[in-house]
N, C-alpha and C positions, 0 to 999 in steps of 0.2 A: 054611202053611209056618212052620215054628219061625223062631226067630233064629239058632241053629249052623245050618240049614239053607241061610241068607239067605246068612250067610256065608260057605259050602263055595259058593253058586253064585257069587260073589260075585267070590270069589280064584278059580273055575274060570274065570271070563268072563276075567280080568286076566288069569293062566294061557295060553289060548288067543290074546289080544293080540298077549300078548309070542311066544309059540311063532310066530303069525305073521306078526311084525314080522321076528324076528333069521332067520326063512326066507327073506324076501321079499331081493329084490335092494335095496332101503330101507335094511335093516339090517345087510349086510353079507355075506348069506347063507350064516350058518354053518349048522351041523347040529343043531341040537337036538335035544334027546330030554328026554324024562322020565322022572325018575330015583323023584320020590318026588309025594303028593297036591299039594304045593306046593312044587316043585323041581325046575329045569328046568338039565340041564346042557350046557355051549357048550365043546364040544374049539378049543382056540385052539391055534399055534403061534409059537413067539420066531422072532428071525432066523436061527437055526440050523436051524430044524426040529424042534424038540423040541417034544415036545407035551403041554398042563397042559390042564385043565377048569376053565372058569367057570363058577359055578352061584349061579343067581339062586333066592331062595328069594322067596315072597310069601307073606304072613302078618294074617290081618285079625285085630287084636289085639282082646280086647272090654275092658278096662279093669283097675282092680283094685278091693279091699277095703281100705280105711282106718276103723278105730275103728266097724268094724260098717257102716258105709258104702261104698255101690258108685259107685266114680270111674268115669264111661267112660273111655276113652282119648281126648285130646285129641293130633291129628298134629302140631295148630301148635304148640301150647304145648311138644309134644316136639322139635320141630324147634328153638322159643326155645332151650329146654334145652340143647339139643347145640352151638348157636351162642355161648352164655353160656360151658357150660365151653372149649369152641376157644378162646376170647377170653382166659379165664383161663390155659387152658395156656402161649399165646402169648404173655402178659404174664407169666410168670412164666421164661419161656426167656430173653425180653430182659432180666429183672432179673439170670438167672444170668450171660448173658453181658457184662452192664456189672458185674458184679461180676466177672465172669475177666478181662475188661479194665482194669478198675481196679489188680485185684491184680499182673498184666501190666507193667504203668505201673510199679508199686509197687516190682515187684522189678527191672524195668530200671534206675530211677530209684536205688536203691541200690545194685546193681552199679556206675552207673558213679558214684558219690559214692565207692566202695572205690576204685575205681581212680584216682579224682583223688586222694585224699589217702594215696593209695600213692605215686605221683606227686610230691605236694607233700612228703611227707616224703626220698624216694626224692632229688629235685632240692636238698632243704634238707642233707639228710647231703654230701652232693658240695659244694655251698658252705661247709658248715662244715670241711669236711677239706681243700678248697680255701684257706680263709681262714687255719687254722692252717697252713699249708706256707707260708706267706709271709712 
C-alpha cells in the first residue's frame, strides 16, 4: 500500500470516529452526513431555531519543500506555532490598549488642566474688577 493510500485510510478511520462519536448519544446526537472525502457536515440550531452547519473537515497533511528539501509536517511544532503567534497577538492587544489608556488619561488630564485655568483666570478677572470698584 502506497503512502497517499495510508493516508486516505488513515483520515477514513478518523472520518468514521468522528461520524460515530457526534451520532452516538456521547456526542450529542446530531445528524451527520457527509458532504465531501474528508468532510463531514453537523446541521446545528441557535436558540431561535435557525439552522447553520458545522463541518469538520480532516486532513492528513504530508509536509512541505524547502530549498530542495522535504520537511514532513511536524503537529507539535505546528501547534507551538499557533500558540506563539496567540501569545503575540495578545501581547500586542494589551500594548494597544495601554496605549488607548494612556492617551485616555492624557486627554482627560488636559481637559480638566483647560478648565482649571479657565477657572483660575475666569475667578482672577472677577477679583480684579472687584478690586478696581472699590
Amino acid at each position: 500500500m502506497g503512502k497517499e493510500m495510508e493516508r486516505t485510510t488513515v483520515r477514513d478511520n478518523i472520518m468514521d470516529s468522528i461520524f460515530k462519536f457526534v451520532s452516538s448519544d456521547e456526542g450529542g446526537a446530531f445528524c451527520p452526513r457527509y458532504v465531501a472525502g474528508g468532510e463531514i457536515t453537523l446541521p446545528v440550531t441557535d436558540d431561535e431555531g435557525n439552522e447553520f452547519y458545522a463541518n469538520i473537515i480532516v486532513k492528513i497533511p504530508r509536509g512541505r519543500r524547502s530549498e530542495g528539501t522535504y520537511i514532513p509536517y511536524d503537529g507539535y511544532a505546528a501547534a507551538d506555532e499557533y500558540d506563539e503567534e496567540l501569545e503575540a497577538k495578545r501581547k500586542e492587544k494589551e500594548t494597544k490598549e495601554k496605549a488607548k489608556a494612556t492617551k485616555e488619561a492624557e486627554k482627560k488630564r488636559k481637559q480638566e488642566a483647560k478648565k482649571t485655568i479657565k477657572k483660575l483666570n475666569k475667578d482672577g478677572l472677577d477679583k480684579m474688577i472687584h478690586e478696581e470698584g472699590d
